[in-house]
Structures are given as C-alpha cells and as structure tokens.
PyMOL Python script that loads the backbone (N, CA, C, O; Angstrom):
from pymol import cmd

cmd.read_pdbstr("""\
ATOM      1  N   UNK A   1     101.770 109.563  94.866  1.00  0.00           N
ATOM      2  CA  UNK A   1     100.863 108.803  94.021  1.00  0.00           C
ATOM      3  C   UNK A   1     101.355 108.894  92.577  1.00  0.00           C
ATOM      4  O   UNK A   1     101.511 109.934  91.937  1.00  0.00           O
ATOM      5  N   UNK A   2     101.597 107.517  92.121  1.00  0.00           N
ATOM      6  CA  UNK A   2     101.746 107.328  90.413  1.00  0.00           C
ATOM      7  C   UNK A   2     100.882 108.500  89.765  1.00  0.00           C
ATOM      8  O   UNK A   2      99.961 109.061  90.358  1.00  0.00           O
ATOM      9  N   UNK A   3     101.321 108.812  88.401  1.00  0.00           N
ATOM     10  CA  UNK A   3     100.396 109.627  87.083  1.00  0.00           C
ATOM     11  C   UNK A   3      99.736 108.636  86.610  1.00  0.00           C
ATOM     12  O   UNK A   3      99.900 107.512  87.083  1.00  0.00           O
ATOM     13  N   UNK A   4      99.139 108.799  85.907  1.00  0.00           N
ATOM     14  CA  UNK A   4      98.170 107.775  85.178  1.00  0.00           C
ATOM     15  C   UNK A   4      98.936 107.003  84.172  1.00  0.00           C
ATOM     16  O   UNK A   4      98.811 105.787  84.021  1.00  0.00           O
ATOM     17  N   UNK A   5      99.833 107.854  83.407  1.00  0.00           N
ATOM     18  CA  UNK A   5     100.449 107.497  82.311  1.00  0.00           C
ATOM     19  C   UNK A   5     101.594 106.577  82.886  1.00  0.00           C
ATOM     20  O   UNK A   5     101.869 105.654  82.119  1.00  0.00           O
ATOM     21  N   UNK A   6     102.281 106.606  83.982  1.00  0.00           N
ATOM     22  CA  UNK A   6     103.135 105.838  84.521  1.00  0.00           C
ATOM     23  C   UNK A   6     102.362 104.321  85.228  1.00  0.00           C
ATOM     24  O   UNK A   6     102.968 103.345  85.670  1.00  0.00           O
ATOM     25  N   UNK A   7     100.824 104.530  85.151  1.00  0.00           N
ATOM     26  CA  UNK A   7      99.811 103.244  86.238  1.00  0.00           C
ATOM     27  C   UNK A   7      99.973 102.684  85.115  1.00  0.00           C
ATOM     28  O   UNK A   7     100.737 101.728  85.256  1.00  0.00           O
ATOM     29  N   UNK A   8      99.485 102.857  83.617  1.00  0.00           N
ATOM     30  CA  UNK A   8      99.206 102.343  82.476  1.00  0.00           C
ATOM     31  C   UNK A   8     100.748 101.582  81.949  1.00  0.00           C
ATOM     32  O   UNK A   8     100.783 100.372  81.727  1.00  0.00           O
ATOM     33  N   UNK A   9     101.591 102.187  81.842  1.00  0.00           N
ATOM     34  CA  UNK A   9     103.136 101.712  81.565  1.00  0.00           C
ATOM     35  C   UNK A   9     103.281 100.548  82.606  1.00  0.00           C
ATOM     36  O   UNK A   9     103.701  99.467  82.194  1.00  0.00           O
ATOM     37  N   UNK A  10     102.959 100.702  83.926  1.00  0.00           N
ATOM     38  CA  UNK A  10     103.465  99.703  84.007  1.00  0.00           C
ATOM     39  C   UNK A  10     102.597  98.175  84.266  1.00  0.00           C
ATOM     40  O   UNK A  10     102.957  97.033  84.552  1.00  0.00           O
ATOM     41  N   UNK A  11     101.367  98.789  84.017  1.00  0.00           N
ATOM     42  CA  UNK A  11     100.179  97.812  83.993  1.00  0.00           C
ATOM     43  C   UNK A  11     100.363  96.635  82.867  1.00  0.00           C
ATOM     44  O   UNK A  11      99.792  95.547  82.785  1.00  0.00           O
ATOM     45  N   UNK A  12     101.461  97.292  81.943  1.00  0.00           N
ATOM     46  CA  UNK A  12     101.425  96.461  80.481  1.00  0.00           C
ATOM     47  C   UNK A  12     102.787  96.115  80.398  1.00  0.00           C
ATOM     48  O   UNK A  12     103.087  95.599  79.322  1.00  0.00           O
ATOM     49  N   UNK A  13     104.214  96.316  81.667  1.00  0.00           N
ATOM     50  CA  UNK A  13     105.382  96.386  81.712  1.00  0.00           C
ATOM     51  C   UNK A  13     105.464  94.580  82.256  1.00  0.00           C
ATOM     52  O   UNK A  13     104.913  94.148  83.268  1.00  0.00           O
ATOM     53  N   UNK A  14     106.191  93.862  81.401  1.00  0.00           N
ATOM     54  CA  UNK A  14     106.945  92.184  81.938  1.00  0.00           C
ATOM     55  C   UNK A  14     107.839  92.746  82.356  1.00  0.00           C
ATOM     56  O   UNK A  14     108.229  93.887  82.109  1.00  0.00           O
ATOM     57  N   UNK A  15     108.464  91.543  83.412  1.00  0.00           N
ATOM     58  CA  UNK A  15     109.953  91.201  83.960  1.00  0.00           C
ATOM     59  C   UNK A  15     110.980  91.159  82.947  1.00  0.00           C
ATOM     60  O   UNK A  15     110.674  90.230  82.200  1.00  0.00           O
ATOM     61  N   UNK A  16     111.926  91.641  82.595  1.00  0.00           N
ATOM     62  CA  UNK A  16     112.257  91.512  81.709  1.00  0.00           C
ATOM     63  C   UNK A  16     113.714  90.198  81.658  1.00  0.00           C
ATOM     64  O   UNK A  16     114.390  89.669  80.775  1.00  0.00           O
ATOM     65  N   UNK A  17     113.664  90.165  82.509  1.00  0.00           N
ATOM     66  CA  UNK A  17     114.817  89.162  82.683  1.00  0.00           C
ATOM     67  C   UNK A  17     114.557  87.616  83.873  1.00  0.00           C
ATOM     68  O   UNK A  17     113.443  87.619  84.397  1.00  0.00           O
ATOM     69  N   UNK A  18     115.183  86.799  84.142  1.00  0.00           N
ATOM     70  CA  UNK A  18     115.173  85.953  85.130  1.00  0.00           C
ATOM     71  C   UNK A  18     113.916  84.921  85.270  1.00  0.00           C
ATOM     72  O   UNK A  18     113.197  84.583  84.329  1.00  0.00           O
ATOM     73  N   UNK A  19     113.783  84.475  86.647  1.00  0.00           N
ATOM     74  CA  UNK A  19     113.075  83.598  86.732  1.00  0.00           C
ATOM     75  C   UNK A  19     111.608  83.493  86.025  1.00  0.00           C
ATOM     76  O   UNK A  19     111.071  82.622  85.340  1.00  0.00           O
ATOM     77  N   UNK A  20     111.203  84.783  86.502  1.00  0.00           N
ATOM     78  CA  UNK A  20     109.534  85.157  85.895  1.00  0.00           C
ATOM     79  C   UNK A  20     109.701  85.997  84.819  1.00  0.00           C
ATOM     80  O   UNK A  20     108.828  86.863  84.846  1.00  0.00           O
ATOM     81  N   UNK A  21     110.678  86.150  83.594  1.00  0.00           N
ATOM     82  CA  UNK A  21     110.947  86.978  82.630  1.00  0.00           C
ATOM     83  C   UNK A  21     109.368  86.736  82.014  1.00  0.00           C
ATOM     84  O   UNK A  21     108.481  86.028  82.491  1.00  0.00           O
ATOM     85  N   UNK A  22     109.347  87.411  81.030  1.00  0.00           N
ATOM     86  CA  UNK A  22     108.159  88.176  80.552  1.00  0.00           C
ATOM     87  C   UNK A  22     106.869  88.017  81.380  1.00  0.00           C
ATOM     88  O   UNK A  22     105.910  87.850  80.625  1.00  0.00           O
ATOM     89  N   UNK A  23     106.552  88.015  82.595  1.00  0.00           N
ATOM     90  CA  UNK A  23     105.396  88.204  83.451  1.00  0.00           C
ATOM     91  C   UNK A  23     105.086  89.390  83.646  1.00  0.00           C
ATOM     92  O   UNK A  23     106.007  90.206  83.646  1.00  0.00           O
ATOM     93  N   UNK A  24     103.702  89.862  83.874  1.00  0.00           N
ATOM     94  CA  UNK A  24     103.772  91.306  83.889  1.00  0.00           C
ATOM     95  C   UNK A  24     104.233  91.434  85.491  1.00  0.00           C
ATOM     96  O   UNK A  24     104.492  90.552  86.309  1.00  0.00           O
ATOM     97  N   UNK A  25     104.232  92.507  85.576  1.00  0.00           N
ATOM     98  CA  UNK A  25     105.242  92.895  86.809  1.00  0.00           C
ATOM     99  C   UNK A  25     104.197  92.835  88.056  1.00  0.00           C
ATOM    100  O   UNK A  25     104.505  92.274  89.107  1.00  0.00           O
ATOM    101  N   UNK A  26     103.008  93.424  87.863  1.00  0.00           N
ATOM    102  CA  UNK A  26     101.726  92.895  88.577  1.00  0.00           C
ATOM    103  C   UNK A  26     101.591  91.644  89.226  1.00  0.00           C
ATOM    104  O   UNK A  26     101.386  91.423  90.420  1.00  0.00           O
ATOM    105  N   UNK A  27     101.735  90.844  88.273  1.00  0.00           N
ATOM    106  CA  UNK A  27     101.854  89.164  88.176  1.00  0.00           C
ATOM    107  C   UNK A  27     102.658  88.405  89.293  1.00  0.00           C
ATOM    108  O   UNK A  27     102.258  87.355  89.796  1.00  0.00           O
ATOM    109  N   UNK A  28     103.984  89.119  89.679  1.00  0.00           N
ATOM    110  CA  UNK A  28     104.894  88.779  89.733  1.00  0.00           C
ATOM    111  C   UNK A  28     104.576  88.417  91.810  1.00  0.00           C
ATOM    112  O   UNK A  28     104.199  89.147  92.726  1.00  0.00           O
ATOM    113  N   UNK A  29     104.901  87.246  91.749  1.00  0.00           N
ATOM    114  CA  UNK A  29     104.903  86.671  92.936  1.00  0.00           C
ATOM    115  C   UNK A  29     105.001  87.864  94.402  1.00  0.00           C
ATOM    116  O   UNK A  29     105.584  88.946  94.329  1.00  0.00           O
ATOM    117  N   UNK A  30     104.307  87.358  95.629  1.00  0.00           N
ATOM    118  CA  UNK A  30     104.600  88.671  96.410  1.00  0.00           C
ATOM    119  C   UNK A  30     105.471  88.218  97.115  1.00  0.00           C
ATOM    120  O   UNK A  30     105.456  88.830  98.183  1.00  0.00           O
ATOM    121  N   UNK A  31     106.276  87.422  97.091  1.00  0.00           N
ATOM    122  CA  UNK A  31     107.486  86.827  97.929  1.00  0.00           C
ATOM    123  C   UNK A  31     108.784  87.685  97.352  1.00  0.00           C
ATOM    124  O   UNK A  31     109.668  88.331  97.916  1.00  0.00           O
ATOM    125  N   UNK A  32     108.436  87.340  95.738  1.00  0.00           N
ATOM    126  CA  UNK A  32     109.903  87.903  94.945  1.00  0.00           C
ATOM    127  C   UNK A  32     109.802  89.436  95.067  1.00  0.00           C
ATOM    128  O   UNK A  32     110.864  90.026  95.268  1.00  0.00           O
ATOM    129  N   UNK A  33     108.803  90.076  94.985  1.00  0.00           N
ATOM    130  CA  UNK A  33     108.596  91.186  95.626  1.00  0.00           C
ATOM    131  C   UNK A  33     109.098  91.655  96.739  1.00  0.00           C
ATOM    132  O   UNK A  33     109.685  92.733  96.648  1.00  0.00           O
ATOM    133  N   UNK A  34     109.032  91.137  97.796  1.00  0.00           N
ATOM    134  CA  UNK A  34     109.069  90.976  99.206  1.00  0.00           C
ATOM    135  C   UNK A  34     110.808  91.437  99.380  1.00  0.00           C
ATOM    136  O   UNK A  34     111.439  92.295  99.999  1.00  0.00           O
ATOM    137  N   UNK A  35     111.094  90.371  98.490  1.00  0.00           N
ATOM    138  CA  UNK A  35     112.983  89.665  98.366  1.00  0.00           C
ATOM    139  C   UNK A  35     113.254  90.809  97.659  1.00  0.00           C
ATOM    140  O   UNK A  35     113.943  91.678  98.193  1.00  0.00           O
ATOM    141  N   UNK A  36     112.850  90.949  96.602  1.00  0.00           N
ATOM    142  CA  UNK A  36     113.638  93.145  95.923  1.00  0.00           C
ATOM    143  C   UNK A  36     113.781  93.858  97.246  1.00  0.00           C
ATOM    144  O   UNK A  36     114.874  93.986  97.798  1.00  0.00           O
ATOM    145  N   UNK A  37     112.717  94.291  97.711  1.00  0.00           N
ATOM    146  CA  UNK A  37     112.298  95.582  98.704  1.00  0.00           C
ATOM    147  C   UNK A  37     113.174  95.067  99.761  1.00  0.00           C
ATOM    148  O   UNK A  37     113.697  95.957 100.433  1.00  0.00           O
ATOM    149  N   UNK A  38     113.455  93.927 100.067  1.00  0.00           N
ATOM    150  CA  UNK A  38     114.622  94.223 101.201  1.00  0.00           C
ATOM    151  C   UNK A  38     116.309  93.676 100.694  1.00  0.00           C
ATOM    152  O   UNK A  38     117.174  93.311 101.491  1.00  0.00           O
ATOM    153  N   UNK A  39     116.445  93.733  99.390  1.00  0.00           N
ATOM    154  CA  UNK A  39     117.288  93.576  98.732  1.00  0.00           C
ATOM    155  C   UNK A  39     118.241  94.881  97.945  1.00  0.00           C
ATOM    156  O   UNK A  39     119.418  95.063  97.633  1.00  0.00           O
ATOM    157  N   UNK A  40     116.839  95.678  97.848  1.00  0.00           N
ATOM    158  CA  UNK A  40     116.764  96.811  96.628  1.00  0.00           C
ATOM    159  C   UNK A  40     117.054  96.743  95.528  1.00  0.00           C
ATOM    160  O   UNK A  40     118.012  96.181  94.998  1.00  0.00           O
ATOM    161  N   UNK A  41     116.108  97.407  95.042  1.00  0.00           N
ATOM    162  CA  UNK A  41     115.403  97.524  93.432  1.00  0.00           C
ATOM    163  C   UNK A  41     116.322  98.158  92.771  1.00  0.00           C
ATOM    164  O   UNK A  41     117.014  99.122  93.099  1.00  0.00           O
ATOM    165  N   UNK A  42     116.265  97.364  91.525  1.00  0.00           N
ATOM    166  CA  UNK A  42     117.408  98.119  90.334  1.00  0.00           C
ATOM    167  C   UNK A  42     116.906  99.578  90.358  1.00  0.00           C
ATOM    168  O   UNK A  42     115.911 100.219  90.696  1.00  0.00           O
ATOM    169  N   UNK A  43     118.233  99.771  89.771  1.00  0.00           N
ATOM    170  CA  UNK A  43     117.966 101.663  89.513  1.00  0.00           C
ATOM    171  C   UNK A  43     117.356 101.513  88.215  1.00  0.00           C
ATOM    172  O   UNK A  43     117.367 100.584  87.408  1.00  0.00           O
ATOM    173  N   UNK A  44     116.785 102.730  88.211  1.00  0.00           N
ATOM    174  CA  UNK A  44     115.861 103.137  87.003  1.00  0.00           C
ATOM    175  C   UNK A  44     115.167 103.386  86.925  1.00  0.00           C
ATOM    176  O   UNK A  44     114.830 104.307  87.670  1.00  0.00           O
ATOM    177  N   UNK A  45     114.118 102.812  85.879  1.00  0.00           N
ATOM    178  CA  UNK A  45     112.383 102.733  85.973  1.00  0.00           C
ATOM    179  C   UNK A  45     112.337 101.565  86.295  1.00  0.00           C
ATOM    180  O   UNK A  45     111.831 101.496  87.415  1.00  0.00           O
ATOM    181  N   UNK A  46     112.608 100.552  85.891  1.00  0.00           N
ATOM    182  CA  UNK A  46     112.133  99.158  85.975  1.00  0.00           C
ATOM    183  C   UNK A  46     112.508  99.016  87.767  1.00  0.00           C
ATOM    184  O   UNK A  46     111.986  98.037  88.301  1.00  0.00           O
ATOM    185  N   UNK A  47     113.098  99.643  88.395  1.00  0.00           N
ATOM    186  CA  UNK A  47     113.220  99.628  89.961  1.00  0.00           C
ATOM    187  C   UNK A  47     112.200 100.704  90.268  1.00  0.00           C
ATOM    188  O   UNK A  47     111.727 100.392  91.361  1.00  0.00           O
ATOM    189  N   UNK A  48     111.922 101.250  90.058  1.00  0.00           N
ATOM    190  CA  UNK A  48     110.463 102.595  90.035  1.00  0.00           C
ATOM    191  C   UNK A  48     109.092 101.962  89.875  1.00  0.00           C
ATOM    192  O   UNK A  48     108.059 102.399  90.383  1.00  0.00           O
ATOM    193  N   UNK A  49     109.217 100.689  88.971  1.00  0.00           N
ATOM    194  CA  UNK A  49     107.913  99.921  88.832  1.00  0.00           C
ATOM    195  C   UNK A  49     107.788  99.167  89.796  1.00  0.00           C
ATOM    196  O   UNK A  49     106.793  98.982  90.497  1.00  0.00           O
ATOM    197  N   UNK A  50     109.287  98.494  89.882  1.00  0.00           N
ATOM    198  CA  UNK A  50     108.778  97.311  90.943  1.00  0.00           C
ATOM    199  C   UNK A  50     108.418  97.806  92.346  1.00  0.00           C
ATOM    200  O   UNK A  50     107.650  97.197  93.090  1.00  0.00           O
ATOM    201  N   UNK A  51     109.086  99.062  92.682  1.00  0.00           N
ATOM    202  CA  UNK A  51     109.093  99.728  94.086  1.00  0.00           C
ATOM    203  C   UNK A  51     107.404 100.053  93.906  1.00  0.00           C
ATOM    204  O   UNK A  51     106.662  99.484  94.707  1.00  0.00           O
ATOM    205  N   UNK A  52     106.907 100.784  93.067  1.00  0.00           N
ATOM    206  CA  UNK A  52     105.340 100.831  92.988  1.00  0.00           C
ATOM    207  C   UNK A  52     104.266  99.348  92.932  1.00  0.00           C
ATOM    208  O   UNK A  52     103.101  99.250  93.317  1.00  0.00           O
ATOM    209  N   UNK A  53     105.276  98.168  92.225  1.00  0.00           N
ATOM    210  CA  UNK A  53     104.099  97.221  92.562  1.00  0.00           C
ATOM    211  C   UNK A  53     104.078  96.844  93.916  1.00  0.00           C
ATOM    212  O   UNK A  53     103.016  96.556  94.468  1.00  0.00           O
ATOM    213  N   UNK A  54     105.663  96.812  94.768  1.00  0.00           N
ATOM    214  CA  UNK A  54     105.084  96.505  96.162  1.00  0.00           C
ATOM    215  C   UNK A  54     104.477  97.363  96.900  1.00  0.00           C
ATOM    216  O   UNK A  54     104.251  96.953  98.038  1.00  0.00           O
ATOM    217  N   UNK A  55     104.115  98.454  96.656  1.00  0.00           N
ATOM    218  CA  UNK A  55     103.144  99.180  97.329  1.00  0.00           C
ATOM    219  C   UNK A  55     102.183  99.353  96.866  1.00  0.00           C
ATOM    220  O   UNK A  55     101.390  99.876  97.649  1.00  0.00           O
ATOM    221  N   UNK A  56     101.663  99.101  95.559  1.00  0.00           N
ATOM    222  CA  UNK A  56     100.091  98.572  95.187  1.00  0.00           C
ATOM    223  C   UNK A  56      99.979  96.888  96.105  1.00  0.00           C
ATOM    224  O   UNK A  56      99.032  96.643  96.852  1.00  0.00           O
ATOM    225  N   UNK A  57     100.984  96.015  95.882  1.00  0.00           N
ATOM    226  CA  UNK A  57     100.273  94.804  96.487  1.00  0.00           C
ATOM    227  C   UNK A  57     100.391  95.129  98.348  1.00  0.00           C
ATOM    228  O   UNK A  57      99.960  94.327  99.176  1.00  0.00           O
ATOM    229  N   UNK A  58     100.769  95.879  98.553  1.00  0.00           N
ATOM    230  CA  UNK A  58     101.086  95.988 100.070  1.00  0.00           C
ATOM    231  C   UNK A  58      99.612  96.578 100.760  1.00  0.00           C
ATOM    232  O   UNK A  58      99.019  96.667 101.834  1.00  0.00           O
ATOM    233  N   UNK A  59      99.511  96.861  99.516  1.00  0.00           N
ATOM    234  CA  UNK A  59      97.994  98.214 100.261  1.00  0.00           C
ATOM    235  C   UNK A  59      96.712  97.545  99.358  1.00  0.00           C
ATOM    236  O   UNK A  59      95.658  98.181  99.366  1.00  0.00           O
ATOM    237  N   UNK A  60      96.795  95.932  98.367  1.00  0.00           N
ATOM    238  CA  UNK A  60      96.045  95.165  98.464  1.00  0.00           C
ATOM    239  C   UNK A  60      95.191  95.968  97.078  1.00  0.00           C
ATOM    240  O   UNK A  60      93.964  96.032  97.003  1.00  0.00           O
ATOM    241  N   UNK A  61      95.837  96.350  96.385  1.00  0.00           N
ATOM    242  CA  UNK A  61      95.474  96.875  94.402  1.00  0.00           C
ATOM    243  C   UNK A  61      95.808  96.333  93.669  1.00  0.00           C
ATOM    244  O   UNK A  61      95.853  96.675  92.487  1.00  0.00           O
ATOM    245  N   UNK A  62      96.120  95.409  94.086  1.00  0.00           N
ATOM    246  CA  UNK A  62      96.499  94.378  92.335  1.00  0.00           C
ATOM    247  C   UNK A  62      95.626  94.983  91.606  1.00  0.00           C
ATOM    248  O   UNK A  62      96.138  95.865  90.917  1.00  0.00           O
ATOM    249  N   UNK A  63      94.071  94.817  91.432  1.00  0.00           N
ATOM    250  CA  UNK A  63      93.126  94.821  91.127  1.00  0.00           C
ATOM    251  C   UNK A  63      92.949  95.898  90.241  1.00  0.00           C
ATOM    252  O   UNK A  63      92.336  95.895  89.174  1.00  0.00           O
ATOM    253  N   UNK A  64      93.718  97.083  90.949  1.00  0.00           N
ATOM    254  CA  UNK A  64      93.515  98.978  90.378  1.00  0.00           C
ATOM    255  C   UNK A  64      94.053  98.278  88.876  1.00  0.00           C
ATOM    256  O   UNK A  64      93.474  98.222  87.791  1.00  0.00           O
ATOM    257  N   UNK A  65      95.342  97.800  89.277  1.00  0.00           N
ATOM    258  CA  UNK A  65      96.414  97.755  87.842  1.00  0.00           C
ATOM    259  C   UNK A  65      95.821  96.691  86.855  1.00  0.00           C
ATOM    260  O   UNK A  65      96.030  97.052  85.697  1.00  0.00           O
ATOM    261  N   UNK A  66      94.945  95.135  86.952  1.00  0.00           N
ATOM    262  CA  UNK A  66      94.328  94.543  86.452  1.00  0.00           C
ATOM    263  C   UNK A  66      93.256  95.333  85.598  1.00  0.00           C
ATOM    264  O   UNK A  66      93.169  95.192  84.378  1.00  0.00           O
ATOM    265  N   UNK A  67      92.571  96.048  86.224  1.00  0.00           N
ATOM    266  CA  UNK A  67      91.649  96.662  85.537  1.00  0.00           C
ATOM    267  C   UNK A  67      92.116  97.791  84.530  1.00  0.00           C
ATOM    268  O   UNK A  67      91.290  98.151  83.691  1.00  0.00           O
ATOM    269  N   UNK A  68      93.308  98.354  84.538  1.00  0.00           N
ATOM    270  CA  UNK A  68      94.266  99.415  83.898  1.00  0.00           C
ATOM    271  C   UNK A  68      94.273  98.251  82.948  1.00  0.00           C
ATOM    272  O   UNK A  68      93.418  98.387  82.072  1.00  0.00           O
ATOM    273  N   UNK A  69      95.029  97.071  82.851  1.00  0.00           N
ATOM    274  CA  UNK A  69      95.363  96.337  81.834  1.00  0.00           C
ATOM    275  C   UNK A  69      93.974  96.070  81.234  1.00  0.00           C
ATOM    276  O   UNK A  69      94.011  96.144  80.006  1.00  0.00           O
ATOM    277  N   UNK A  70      93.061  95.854  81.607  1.00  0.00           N
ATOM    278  CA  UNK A  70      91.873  95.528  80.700  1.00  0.00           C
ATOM    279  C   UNK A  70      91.418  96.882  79.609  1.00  0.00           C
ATOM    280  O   UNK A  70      90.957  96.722  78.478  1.00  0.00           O
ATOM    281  N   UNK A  71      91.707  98.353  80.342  1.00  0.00           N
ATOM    282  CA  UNK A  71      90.523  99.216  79.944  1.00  0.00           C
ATOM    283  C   UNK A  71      91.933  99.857  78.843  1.00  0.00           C
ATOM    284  O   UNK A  71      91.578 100.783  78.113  1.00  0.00           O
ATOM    285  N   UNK A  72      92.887  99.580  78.758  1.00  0.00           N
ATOM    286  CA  UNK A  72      93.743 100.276  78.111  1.00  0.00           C
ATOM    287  C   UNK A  72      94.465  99.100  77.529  1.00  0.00           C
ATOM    288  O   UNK A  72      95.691  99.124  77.423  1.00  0.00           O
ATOM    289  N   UNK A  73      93.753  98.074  77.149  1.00  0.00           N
ATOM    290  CA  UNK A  73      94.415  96.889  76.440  1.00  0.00           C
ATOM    291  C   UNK A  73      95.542  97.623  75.101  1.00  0.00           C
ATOM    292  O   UNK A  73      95.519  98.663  74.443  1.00  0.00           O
ATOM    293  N   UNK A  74      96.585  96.254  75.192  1.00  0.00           N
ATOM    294  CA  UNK A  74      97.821  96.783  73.649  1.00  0.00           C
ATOM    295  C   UNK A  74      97.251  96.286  72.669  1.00  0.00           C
ATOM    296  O   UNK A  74      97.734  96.414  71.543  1.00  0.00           O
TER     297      UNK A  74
END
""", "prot")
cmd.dss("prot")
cmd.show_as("cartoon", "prot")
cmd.util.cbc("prot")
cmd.orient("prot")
C-alpha cells in the first residue's frame, strides 16, 4: 500500500510527455493504462505512479485519488 505522501504526489502528478501530456495521471485513459502494464512502465517514479494508477483503477479508486486532489488542492 502507497504512503500518503506518495497518494498526494501523484494525485497532482500529469503525463508528462505524449499523447495525453499534461493529464493527470488518474485521468489517463484505462486502455493506455492497460497498453503500459503489458508493455512496461518506465523506470522510475513516473513508472511507480503509473504501475499504482493501474492498480487503483483495477480495484475501481479513481475516486480515493479524486478526492486526494480535491482535499489537498495546489
């Protein structure tokens, strides 16, 4: 399970590149999602986020991280 401080980072984290560049990563289509996870995710964090949004949308939390973006607005 994510820290809090890592739910919040990436609750407020865009794509930073490509088709859906600046979308938050939340946002981000569950197909193109779909296409990383059996592609594999950049190394890093930004592959650490996306590997965590498909398993928030897999287990049906968009919602957890929506509400992170509201209560901890930038």
């Amino acid at each position: 399970m994510p820290n809090k401080d890592f739910l919040i980072q990436l609750a407020h984290t865009k794509m930073p590149y490509g088709k859906y560049k600046d979308r938050y990563l939340i946002d981000l289509p569950e197909y193109y999602i779909v296409w990383y996870h059996s592609k594999g995710f950049p190394k890093g964090k930004l592959g650490d986020m996306l590997n965590q949004v498909y398993e928030l949308k897999l287990n049906g939390l968009e919602d957890m991280v929506r509400t992170i973006q509201k209560q901890y607005s930038k």
